[in-house]
Steps between C-alpha positions, in 0.01 A plus 500: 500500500371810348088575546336619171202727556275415222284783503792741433730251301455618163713259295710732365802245579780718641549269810568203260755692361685604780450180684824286514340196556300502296238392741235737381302441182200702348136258438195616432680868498574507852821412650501208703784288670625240314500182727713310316772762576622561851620855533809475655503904460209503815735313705751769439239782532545572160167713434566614133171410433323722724708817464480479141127409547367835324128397599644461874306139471788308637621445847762275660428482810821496712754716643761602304802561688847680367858371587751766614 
């Protein structure tokens, strides 16, 4: 699940947008993860959100590996 540093989140809403499924939402303008979402795109090591992050406020904390 991605982590959402509030300080630096600055609800601009990019990671909503490039989230897939649609598993993060924007409240209170922060992001925050939706629970009623799961984000199937972690268990894939997606991390759209983070590298599109332009605050750097979002981590996914996992290891992202890449198939040969």
């Amino acid at each position: 699940m991605p982590q959402i540093d509030k300080e630096k989140c600055d609800g601009c809403g990019v990671c909503v947008s490039v989230c897939s499924c649609k598993a993060l939402i924007i409240v209170d303008n922060k992001a925050r993860y939706d629970e009623s979402h799961r984000c199937s795109g972690c268990t894939r090591w997606c991390g759209n959100c983070e590298l599109a992050c332009p605050q750097n406020a979002i981590s996914c904390p996992f290891e992202i590996i890449v198939e040969e």
